[in-house]
C-alpha positions as CSV (number, residue, x, y, z in Angstrom):
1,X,-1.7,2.9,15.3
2,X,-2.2,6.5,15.3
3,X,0.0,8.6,13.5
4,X,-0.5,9.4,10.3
5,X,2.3,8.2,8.3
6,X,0.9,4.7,10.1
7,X,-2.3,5.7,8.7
8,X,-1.0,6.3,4.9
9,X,1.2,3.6,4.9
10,X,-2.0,1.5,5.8
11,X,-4.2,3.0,3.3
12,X,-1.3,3.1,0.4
13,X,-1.0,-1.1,0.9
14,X,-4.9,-1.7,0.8
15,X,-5.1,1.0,-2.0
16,X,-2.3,-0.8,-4.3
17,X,-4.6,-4.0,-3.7
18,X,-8.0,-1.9,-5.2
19,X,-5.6,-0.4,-8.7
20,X,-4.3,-4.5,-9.4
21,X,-7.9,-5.8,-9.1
22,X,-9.4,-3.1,-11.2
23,X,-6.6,-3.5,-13.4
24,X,-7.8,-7.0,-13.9
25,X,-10.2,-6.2,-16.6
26,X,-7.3,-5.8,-19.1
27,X,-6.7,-9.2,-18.8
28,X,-10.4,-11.0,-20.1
29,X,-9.7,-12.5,-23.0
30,X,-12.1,-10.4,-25.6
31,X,-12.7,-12.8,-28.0
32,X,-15.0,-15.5,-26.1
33,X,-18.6,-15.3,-25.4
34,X,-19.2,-15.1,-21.5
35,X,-18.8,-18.9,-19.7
36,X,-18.6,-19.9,-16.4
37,X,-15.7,-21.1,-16.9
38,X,-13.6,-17.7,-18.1
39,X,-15.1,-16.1,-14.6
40,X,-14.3,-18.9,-12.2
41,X,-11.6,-20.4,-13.6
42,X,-9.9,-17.7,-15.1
43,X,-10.0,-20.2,-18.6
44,X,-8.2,-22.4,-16.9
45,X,-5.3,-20.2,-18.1
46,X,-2.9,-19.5,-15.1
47,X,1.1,-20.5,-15.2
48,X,3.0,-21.7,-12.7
49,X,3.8,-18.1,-11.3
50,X,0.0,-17.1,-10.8
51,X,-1.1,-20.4,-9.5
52,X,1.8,-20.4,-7.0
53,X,0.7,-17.3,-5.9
54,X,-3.3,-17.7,-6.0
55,X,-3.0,-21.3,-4.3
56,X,-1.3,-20.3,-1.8
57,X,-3.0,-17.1,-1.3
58,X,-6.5,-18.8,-0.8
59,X,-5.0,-22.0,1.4
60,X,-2.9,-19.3,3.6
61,X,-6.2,-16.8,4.9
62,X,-5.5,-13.9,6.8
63,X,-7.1,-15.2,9.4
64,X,-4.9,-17.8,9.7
65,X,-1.9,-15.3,10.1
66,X,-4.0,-14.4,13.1
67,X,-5.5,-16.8,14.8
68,X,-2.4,-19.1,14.9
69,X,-0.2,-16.7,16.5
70,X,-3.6,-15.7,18.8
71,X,-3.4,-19.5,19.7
72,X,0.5,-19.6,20.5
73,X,0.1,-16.2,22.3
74,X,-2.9,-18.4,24.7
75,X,-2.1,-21.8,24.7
76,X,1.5,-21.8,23.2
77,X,2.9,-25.2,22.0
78,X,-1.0,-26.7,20.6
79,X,-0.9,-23.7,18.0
80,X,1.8,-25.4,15.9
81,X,-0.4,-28.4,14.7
82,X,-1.0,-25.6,11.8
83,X,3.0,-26.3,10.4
84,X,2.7,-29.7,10.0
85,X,-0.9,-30.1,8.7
86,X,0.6,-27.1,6.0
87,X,3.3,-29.9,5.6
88,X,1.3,-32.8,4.8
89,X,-1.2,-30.7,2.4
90,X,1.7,-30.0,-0.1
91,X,2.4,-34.3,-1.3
92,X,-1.7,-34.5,-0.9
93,X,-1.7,-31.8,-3.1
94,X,0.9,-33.3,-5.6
95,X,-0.8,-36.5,-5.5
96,X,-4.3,-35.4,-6.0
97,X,-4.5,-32.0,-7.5
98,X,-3.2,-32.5,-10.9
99,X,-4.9,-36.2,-11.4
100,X,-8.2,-34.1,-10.3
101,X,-7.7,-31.3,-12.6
102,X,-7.1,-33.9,-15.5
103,X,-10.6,-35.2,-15.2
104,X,-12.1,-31.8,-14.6
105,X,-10.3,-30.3,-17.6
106,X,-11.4,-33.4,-19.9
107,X,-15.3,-33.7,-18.3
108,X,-15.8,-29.7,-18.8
109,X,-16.1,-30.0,-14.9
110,X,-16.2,-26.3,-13.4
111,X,-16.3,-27.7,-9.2
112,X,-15.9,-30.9,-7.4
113,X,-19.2,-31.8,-7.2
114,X,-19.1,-31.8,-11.6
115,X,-16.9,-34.4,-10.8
116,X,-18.9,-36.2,-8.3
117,X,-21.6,-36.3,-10.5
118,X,-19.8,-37.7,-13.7
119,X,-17.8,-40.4,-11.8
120,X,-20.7,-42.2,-9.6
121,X,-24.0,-40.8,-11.5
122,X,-25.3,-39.6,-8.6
123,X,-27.4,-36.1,-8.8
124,X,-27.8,-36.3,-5.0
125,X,-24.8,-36.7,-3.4
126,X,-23.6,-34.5,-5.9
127,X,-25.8,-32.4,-4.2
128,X,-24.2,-33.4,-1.1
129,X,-20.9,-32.4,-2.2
130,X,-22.0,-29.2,-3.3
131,X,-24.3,-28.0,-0.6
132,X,-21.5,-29.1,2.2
133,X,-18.8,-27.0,0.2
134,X,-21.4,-24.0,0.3
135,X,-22.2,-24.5,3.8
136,X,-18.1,-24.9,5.2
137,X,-17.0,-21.8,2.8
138,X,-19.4,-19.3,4.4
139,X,-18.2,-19.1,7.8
140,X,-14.8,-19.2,6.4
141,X,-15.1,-16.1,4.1
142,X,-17.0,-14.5,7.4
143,X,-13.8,-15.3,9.1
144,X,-11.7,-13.1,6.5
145,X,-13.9,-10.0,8.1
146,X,-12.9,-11.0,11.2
147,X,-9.1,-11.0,10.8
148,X,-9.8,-7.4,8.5
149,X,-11.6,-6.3,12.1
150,X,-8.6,-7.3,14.0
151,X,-6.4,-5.1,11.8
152,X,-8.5,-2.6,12.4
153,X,-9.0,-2.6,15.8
154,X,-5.0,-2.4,16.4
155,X,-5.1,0.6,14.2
156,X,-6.8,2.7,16.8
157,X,-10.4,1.5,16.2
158,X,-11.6,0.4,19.6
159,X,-14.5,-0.9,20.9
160,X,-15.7,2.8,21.3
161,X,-15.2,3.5,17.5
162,X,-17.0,0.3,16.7
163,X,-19.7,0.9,14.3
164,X,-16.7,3.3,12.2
165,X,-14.5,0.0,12.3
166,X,-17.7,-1.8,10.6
167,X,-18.0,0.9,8.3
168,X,-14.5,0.5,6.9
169,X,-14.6,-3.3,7.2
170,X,-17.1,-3.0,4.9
171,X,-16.1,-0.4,2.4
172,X,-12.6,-3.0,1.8
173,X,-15.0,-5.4,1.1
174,X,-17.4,-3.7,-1.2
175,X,-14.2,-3.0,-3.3
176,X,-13.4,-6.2,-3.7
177,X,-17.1,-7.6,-4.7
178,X,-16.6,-5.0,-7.4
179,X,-13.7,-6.1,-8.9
180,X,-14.8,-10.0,-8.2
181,X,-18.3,-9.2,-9.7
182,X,-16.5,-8.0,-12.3
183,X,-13.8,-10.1,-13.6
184,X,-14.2,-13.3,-11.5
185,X,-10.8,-15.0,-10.2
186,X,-8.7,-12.8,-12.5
187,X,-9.2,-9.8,-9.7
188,X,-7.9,-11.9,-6.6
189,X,-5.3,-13.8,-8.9
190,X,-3.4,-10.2,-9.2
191,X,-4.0,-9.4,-5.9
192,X,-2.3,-12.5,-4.7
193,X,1.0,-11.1,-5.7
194,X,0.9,-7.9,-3.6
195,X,-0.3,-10.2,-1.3
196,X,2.5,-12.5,-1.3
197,X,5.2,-9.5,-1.2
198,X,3.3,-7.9,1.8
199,X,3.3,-11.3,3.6
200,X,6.8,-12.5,3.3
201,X,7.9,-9.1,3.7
202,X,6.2,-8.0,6.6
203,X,6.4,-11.7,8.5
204,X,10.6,-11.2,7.4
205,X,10.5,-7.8,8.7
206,X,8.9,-8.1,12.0
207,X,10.9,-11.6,12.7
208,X,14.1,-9.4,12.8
209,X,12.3,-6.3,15.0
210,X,12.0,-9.6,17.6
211,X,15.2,-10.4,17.6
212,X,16.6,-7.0,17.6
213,X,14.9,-6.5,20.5
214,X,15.3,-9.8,22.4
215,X,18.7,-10.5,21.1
216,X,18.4,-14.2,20.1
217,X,15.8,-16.6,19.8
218,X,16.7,-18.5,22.8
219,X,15.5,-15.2,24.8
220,X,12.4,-14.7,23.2
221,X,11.3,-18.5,24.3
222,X,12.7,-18.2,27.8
223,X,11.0,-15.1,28.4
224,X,7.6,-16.4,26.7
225,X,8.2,-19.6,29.3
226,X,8.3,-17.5,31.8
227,X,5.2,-15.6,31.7
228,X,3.0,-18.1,29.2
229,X,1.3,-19.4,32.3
230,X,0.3,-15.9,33.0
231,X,-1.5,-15.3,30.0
232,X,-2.8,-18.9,29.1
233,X,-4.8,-21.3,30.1
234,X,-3.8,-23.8,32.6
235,X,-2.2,-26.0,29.7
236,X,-0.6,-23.5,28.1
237,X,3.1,-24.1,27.5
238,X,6.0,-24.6,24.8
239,X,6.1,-28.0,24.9
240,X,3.1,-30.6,24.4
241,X,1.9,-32.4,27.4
242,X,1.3,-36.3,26.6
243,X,-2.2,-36.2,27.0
244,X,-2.1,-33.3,24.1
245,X,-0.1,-35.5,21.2
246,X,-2.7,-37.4,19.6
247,X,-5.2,-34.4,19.2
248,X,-2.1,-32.9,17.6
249,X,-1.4,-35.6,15.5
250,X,-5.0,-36.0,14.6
251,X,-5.7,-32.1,14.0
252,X,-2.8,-32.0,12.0
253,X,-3.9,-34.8,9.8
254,X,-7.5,-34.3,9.7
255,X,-7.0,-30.6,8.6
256,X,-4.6,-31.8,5.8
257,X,-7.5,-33.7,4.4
258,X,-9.6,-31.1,4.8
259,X,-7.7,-28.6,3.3
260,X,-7.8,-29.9,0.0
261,X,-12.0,-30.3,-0.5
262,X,-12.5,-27.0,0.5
263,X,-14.5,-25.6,-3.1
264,X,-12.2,-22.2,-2.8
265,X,-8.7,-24.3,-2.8
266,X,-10.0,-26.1,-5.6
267,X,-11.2,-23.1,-7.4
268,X,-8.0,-22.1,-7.4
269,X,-6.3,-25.4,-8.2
270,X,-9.0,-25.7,-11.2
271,X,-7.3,-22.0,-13.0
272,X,-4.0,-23.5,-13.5
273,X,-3.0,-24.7,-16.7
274,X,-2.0,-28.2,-16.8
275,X,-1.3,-30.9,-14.3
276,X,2.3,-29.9,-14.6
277,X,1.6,-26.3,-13.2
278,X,0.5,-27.8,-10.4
279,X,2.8,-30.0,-9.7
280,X,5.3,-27.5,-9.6
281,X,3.1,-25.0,-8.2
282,X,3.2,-27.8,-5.1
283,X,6.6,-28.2,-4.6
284,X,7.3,-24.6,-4.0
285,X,4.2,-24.4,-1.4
286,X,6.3,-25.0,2.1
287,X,7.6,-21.3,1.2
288,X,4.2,-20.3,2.6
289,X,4.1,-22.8,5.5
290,X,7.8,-21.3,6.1
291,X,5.8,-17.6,6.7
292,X,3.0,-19.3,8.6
293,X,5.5,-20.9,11.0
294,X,7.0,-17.0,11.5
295,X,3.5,-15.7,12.3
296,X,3.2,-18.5,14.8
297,X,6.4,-17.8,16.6
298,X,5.2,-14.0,16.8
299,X,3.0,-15.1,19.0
300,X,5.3,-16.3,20.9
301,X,7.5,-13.3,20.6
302,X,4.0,-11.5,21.5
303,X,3.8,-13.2,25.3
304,X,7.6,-12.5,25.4
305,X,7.0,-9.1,24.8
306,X,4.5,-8.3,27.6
307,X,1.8,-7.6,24.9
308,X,-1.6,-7.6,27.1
309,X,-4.5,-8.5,24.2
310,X,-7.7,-9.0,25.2
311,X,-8.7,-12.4,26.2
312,X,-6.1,-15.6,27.0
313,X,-6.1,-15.6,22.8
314,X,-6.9,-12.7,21.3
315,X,-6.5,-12.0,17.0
316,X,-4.9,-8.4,18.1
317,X,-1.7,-10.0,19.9
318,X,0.6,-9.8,16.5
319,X,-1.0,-6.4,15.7
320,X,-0.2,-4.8,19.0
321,X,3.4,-6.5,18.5
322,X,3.7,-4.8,15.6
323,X,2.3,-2.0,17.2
324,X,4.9,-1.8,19.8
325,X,8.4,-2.7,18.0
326,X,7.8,-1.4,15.0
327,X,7.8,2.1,13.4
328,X,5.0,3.8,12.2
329,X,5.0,3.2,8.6
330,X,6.3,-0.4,8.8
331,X,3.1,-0.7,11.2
332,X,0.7,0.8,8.3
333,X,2.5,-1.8,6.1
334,X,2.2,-4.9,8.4
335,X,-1.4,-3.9,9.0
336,X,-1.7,-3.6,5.4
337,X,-0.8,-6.7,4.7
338,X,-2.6,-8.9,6.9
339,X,-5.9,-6.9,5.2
340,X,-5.0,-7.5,2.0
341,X,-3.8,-11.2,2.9
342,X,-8.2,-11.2,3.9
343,X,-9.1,-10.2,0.5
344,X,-7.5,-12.9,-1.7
345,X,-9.1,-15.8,0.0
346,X,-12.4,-14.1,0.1
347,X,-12.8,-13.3,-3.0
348,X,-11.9,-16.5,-4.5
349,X,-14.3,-18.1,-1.5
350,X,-17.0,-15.8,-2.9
351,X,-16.6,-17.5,-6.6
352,X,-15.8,-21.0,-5.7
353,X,-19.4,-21.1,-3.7
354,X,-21.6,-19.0,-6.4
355,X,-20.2,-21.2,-9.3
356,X,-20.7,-24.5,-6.8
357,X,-24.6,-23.0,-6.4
358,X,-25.1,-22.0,-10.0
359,X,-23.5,-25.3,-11.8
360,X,-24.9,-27.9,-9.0
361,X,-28.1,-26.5,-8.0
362,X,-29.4,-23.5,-10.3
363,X,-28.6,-25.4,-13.4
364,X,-29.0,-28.8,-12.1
365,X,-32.8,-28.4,-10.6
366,X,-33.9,-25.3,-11.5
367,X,-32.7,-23.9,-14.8
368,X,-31.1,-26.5,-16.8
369,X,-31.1,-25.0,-19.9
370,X,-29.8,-22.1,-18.6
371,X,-27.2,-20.3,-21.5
372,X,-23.6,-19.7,-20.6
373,X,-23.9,-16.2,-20.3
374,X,-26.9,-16.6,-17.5
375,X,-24.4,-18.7,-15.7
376,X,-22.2,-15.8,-15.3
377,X,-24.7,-13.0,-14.7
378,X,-26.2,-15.8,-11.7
379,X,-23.0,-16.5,-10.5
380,X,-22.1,-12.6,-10.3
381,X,-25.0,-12.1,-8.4
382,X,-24.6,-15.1,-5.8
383,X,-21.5,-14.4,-4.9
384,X,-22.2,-10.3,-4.3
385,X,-25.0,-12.3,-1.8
386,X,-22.0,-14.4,-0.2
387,X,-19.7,-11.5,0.8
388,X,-23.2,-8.9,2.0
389,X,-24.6,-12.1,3.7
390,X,-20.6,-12.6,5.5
391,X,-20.5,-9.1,6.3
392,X,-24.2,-9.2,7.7
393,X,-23.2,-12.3,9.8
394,X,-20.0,-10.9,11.4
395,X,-22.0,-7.9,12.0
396,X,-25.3,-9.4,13.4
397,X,-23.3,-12.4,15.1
398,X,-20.0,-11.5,16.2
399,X,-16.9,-13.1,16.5
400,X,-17.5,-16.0,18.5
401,X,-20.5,-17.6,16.1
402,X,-18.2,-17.2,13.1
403,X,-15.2,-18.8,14.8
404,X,-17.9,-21.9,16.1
405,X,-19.3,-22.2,12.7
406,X,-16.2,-22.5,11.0
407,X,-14.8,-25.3,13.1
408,X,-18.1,-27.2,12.2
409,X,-16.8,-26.1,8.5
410,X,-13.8,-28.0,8.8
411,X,-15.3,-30.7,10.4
412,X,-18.5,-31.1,7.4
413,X,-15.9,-30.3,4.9
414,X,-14.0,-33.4,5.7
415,X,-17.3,-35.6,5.5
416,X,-16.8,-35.3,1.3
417,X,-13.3,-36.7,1.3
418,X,-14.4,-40.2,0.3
419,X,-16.4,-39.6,-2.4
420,X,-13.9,-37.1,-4.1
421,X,-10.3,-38.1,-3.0
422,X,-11.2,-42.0,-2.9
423,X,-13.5,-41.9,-6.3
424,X,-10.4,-40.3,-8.1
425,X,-8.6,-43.8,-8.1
426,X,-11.3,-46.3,-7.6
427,X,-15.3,-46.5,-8.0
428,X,-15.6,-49.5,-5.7
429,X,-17.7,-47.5,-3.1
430,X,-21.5,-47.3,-4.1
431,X,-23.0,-44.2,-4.6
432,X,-25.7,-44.7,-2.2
433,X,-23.2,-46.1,0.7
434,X,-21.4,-43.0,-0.1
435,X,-24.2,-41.0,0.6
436,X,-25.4,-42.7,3.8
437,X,-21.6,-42.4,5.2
438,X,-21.8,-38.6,4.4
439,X,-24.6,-38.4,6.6
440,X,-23.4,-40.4,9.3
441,X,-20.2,-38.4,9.6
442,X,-22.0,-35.1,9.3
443,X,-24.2,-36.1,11.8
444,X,-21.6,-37.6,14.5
445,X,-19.5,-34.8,13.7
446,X,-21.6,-31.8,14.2
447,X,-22.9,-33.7,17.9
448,X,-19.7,-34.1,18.8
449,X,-17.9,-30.9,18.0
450,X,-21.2,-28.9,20.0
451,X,-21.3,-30.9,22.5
452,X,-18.0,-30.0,23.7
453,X,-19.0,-26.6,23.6
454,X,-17.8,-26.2,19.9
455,X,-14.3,-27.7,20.7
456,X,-13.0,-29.5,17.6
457,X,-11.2,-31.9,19.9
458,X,-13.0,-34.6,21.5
459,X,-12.9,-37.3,24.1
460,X,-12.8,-41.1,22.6
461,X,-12.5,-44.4,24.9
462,X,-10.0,-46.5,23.4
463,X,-10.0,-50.2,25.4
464,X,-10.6,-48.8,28.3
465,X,-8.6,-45.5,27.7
466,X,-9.8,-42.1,26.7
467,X,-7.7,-40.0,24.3
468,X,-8.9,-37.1,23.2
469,X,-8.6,-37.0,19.1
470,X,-9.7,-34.3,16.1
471,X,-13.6,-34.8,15.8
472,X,-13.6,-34.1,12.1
473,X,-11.0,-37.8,11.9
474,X,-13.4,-39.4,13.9
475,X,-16.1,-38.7,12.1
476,X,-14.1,-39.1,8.7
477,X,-13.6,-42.7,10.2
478,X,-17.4,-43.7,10.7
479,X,-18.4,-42.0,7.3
480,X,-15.4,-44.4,5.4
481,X,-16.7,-47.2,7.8
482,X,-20.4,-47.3,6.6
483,X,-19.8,-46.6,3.0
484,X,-17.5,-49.8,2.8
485,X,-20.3,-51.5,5.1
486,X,-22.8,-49.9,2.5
487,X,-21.4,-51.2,-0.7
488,X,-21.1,-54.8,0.3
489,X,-24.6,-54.8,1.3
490,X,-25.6,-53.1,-1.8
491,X,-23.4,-54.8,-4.0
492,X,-24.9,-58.0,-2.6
493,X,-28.5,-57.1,-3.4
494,X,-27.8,-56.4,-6.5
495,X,-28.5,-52.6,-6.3
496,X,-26.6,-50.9,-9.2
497,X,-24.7,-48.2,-10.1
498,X,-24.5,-45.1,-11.6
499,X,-23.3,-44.5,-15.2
500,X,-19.6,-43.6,-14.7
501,X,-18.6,-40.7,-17.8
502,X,-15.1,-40.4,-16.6
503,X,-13.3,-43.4,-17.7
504,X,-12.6,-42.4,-20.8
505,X,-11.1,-39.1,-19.7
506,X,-8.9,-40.8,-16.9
507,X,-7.3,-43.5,-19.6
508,X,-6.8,-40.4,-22.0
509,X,-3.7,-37.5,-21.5
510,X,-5.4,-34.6,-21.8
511,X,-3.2,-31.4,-22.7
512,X,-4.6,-27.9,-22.0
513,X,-6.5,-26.7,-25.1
514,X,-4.3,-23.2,-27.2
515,X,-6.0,-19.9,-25.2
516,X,-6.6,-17.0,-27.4
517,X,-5.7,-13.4,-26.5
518,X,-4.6,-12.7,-23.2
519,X,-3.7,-16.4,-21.7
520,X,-3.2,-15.2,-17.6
521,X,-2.3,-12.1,-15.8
C-alpha cells in the first residue's frame, strides 16, 4: 500500500480512533473522588450499547482477525475451531457473566481474584488467580503489536524499513497509553465503536471484492482446493481429516473456557451496568463471531487468490488480499481497521492487569492502606509499564516468542477455571485442593505444550489409542481431578475452610446503585 490516498485513508481511520479516546475525558463523572473503580470499571456505568460494543471489542483482538485467516491461508479447514469456540463462549457468557458481576457489584469486587478471595478466604490462591491473569494477558496485549506490525508491513513497510515500522508501531501505541493513562476503560470503551464500524464494514466490504472477483463462493473454494496443498503444510485442506476432529473439538471447547477468565474480558464484563446488560449484551455477541467467520474465509479467498505471504501462515495474507482487490482508499480503510481493532483490546488488557496487580498484590501485601486515589495513580503507572514492557518484548523478542507465550497464556489461563467458574455455584472444593490442582495443571500444561515444540495440541493414549487433544483441556482435567481428590482428603482431616463473605450477596438481588453526572459514554 503505496499511494497516497491509501496512505490518508489509513492515517484518517487511526486518527478518528486518537479524537474519540481523547474525547473521553468529557465523560468522567466530576463529582467523585478518584477510585479504582471509576478508572477500571468505568463506574460500572456502561449500557447495553457500550458493553455490546467494548465486550466484544476486547474478546474479538485484532490479532485474531489475523491469525485466523493466517491459519486457513496455511492449514485451511483446522482454522475454523475459532467459530465454534466464539459459539460456545456466548451461553458461557450468559450463564456466568451476569451471576459473576452480581457478586462483584455487591462485594465491591474490582477483578476476579476480589472474588476469589471473598468466596474461599484464601489470600494465596487469590494470588494465584491474579498472578496467572497478569502472566496470560501480557503476551496477549504483545500480540496486539504484532497484528498492528502486520498492518504495517502490507502498507509498504518491509523488512528493509523495519526499525521505521517499529517507530510507528509504537507511536499508535503511545497514543493510546495516553488516553488509557488518562481516563481508564472510558478511552477504549469509545474506541470500540469506530472499531466495530471499521470491522463489520471492512470484513462486509472485502467479502463482496471476493466474490466480485471469483464469481461465487463455490469458486473461491475450488480454487483454494486446488492450490491449498501448495501453500500448506502436508495436512492442509478444507475438510478435517479424522485424526484432526477431537483436537478441534477439544480447542474449540477448551478456548471457550478460557475465553471467559481472561482478567481483560472480565474487565470489560465488570463496566456494564447490571446483570441484565449483560445478558443482553450476550445474545447479540454471534454478530461478532459472524465477522470472525468472514475474516476466516478471506483466508481462504487469500490461497484462492494466488496471494504468496511469507511463510505456509503468514499474518500479511488478508492484508495483501486487500492489497490486491481492493482500491486504494478502501485498502487505507481495511488497514485502518484491523489497527484500530489492536487498540481496544490492548488498552483494556493494559487496565484489567494494572488494577489485577494493584488490588491483589500492591494493596494486598505491600500497601494495604493504600487511599483510593493511590490506587489510581499505581494503577496508571502499571499499566503505562504493561504496554512499554509489550512493545519492548515484541521488539527485543520477535514474533515467534510472543506467539509461543501466548499459547502457554491460554493454556495457564484455563488452570483458574475451577476456582472461579465452579466457586460461583458451589464452595464444595477446598481452598487448598484448589490451589494444589492449579499447580498441577499449570505444571502439566506448560510441559506439555513445550514439549511439542510450543504446539497447543498434544498427543494422549487413550486404551491403547493415541488422540491428539487441546493441552490446556487436558490439563483443565487433572487440575479438576486433584482438587476433588484434595477436598475429600482435607475434608476428612478435618482441615477447614476459609471464611466465605459472599453468601449474603449471592442470596440478595442486588440493583446497580443511581450514577451521578455523566452515567457512560
Amino acid at each position: 500500500m503505496t499511494e497516497g490516498a491509501a496512505v490518508a485513508a489509513f492515517l484518517a481511520v487511526v486518527g478518528a480512533a486518537s479524537l474519540l479516546a481523547a474525547r473521553a475525558r468529557r465523560l468522567n463523572t466530576r463529582d467523585r473522588l478518584p477510585a479504582l473503580e471509576g478508572w477500571a470499571l468505568a463506574d460500572r456505568s456502561l449500557g447495553t450499547g457500550w458493553t455490546w460494543l467494548l465486550l466484544g471489542g476486547t474478546m474479538f483482538t485484532a490479532y485474531t482477525f489475523t491469525a485466523v485467516p493466517a491459519l486457513a491461508y496455511g492449514n485451511g479447514a483446522p482454522a475454523f475451531f475459532a467459530v465454534p469456540y466464539t459459539v460456545i463462549v456466548c451461553p458461557l457468557a450468559f450463564v456466568l457473566l451476569p451471576r459473576l458481576w452480581s457478586v462483584a457489584r455487591a462485594g465491591g469486587h474490582i477483578t476476579v481474584a476480589d472474588f476469589v478471595r471473598a468466596r474461599y478466604g484464601s489470600p494465596p490462591l487469590a494470588l494465584a488467580v491474579a498472578l496467572t491473569g497478569i502472566l496470560a494477558t501480557m503476551p496477549y496485549l504483545a500480540l496486539q503489536l504484532l497484528g498492528i506490525r502486520a498492518v504495517l508491513a502490507a502498507s509498504g513497510l518491509d523488512a528493509s524499513q523495519a526499525l521505521l515500522g517499529d517507530l510507528a508501531m509504537a507511536v499508535l501505541f503511545a497514543g493510546l497509553a495516553v488516553a488509557t493513562y488518562r481516563h481508564g476503560l472510558r478511552a477504549p470503551a469509545l474506541i470500540s465503536a469506530l472499531k466495530a464500524v471499521a470491522v463489520f464494514g471492512s470484513a462486509l466490504a472485502v467479502g463482496l471484492l471476493v466474490l466480485d472477483r471469483f464469481g461465487d463462493p463455490g469458486a473461491v473454494f475450488a480454487a483454494a482446493a486446488a492450490r491449498l496443498g501448495d501453500r500448506g503444510g502436508p495436512q492442509a485442506s478444507l475438510l478435517l481429516a479424522d485424526d484432526q476432529r477431537l483436537a478441534f473439538a477439544t480447542l474449540a471447547l477448551g478456548s471457550a473456557l478460557a475465553l471467559l477468565m481472561y482478567p481483560h474480558v472480565l474487565t470489560a464484563a465488570f463496566a456494564a451496568r447490571g446483570p441484565a446488560t449483560l445478558r443482553r449484551v450476550c445474545v447479540g455477541l454471534p454478530a461478532w463471531t459472524a465477522v470472525l467467520a468472514l475474516f476466516g474465509l478471506l483466508g481462504i479467498a487469500a490461497v484462492a487468490a494466488g496471494v504468496r505471504a511469507p511463510g505456509p501462515g503468514s499474518e500479511s495474507a488478508v492484508p495483501m488480499l486487500v492489497d490486491r482487490l481492493a482500491p486504494a482508499p478502501l485498502t487505507g480503510l481495511v488497514l485502518g481497521a484491523i489497527t484500530v481493532g489492536a487498540l481496544v483490546p490492548a488498552a483494556v488488557m493494559s487496565v484489567a492487569a494494572a488494577t489485577s496487580f494493584v488490588r491483589n498484590v500492591y494493596v494486598e501485601y505491600v500497601h494495604p492502606t493504600a487511599t483510593p486515589k493511590r490506587q489510581v495513580r499505581i494503577a496508571r503507572a502499571v499499566s503505562l509499564t504493561a504496554k512499554a514492557g509489550a512493545i519492548a518484548f515484541v521488539l527485543g523478542l520477535r514474533d515467534q516468542a510472543a506467539i509461543n507465550l501466548q499459547l502457554l497464556g491460554g493454556v495457564w489461563i484455563l488452570q483458574i477455571f475451577p476456582a472461579v467458574a465452579i466457586g460461583l455455584y458451589t464452595r464444595r472444593l477446598h481452598h487448598r485442593a484448589l490451589l494444589a490442582g492449579w499447580a498441577a495443571g499449570m505444571l502439566l500444561g506448560t510441559v506439555m505444550v513445550v514439549r511439542r515444540g510450543f504446539s497447543p495440541v498434544v498427543p494422549l493414549g487413550f486404551g491403547g489409542h493415541t488422540a491428539e487433544i487441546y493441552a490446556g483441556l487436558a490439563a483443565l482435567l487433572l487440575n479438576a481431578g486433584v482438587a476433588v481428590a484434595g477436598t475429600a482428603l482435607l475434608r476428612r482431616r478435618g482441615v477447614p475452610t476459609g471464611p466465605d463473605t459472599t453468601s449474603l450477596a449471592r442470596r440478595t438481588d442486588h440493583r446497580p446503585r443511581p450514577q451521578t453526572g455523566t452515567s457512560s459514554p
